[in-house]
N, C-alpha and C positions, 0 to 999 in steps of 0.2 A: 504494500500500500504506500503510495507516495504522500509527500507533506505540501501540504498548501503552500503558499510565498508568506504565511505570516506564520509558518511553521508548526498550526495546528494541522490537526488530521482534515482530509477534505470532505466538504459537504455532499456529497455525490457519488455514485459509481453507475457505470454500465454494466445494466445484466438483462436477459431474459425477461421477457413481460408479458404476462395473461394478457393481456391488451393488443400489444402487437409487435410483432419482433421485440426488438431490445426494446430496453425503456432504460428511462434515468431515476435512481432510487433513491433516499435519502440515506447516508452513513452515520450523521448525526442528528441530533436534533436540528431543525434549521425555524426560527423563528417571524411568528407572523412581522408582513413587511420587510423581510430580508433581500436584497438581491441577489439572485443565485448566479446566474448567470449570463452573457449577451448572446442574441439569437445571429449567426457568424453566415458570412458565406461573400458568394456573388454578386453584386447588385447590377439586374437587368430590367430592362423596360418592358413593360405589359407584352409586346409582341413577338418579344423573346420568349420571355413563359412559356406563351402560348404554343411555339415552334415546339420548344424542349419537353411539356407535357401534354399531350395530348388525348387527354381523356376518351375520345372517341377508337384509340386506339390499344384503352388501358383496359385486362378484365375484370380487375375491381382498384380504385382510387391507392394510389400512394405517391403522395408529391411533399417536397422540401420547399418548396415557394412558399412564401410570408411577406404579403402584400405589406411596404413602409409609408408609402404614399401613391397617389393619384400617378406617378409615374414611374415608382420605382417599386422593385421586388425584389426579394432577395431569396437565390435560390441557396439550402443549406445541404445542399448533396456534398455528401465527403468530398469527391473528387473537384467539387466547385467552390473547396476553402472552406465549406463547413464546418461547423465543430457541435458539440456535447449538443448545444440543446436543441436540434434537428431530431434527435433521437423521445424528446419528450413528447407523449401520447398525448390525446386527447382524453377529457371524459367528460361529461355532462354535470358533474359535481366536482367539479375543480377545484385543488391545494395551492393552482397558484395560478398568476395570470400574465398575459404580454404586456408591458408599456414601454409606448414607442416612446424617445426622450431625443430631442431632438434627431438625429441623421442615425438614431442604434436604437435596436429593440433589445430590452430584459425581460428576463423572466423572475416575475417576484413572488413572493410566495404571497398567497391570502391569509391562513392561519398558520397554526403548530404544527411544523410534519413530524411528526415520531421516526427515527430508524427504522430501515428498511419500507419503507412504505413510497411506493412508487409515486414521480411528480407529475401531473397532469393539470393541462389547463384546455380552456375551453375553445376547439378552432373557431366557432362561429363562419364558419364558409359561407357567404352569402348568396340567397335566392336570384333566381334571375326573373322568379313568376313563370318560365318555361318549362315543361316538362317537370315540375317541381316531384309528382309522385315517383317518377322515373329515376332523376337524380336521389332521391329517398334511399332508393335501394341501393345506387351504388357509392353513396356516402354512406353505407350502413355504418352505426359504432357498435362498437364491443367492449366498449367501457364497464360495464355491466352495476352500473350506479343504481339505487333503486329508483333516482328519479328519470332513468336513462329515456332521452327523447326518441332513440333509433337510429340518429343519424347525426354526425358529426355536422351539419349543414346549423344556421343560426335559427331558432325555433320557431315556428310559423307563427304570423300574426294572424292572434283571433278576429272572428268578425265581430264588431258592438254590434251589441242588439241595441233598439232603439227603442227607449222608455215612450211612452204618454207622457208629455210633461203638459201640468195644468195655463193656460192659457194666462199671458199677463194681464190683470183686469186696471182700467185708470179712477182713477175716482175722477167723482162728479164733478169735482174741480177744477182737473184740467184740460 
């Protein structure tokens, strides 16, 4: 086991995950609001992505792209400078979450991770309103959270119902 740069032991390792291939797990305790780590890679523009992943050519979803803004992405495939947190799963009850911070994303935690318990935040992939039951199935998740929505995709918006609301009455006055 190696030693952190502040020469404790480190917050993290690579293993095997119920979830999906490897996952990134906690070694120690890692405290709510801690920054674990920068989400690391490539940074391409939308129509790159698009070339390098090809979903219609995929037979179920796994991509390293992490949309930073309106023009950039960053792919975190090993082989495209990737590092550690490409590896962190999804689940629908997430330990921690992405914040973009200027030109870098991290990964923070939300609460208390306890040792050994895997870190996961939430992709939110967003709908495009097409095909939406279709992409369902091949964003399925296997997070296996009890609140699990099914699908790594950001959760559908409900439709309001729409109340009777009583009519606004004026008085005699004016």
């Amino acid at each position: 086991m190696s030693v952190s740069k502040n020469g404790r032991e480190p917050l993290y390792v690579l293993r095997t995950s119920r979830i999906h291939g490897r996952g990134v797990f906690a070694l120690r305790y890692i405290r709510k609001g801690t920054r674990i780590l920068e989400y690391t890679g490539e940074r391409i523009d939308n129509d790159e992505a698009d070339r390098r992943y090809d979903d219609t050519r995929m037979k179920r979803h796994h991509t390293f792209l992490f949309t930073l803004d309106k023009n950039t992405v960053i792919d975190g495939a090993a082989n495209r400078g990737g590092g550690d947190a490409s590896f962190i799963n999804h689940s629908c009850d997430p330990n921690c979450e992405a914040v973009i911070t200027g030109r870098k994303i991290y990964i923070h935690s939300l609460r208390g991770i306890e040792p050994g318990v895997e870190l996961a935040y939430d992709y939110q992939y967003e709908r495009t309103g097409k095909n939406d039951a279709e992409l369902e199935k091949f964003y399925l998740c296997r997070c296996g959270a009890e609140n699990c929505r099914g699908s790594i995709m950001k959760a559908a918006k409900k439709k309001r119902r729409h109340r009777a609301r009583p009519a606004k009455h004026r008085s005699a006055g004016l």
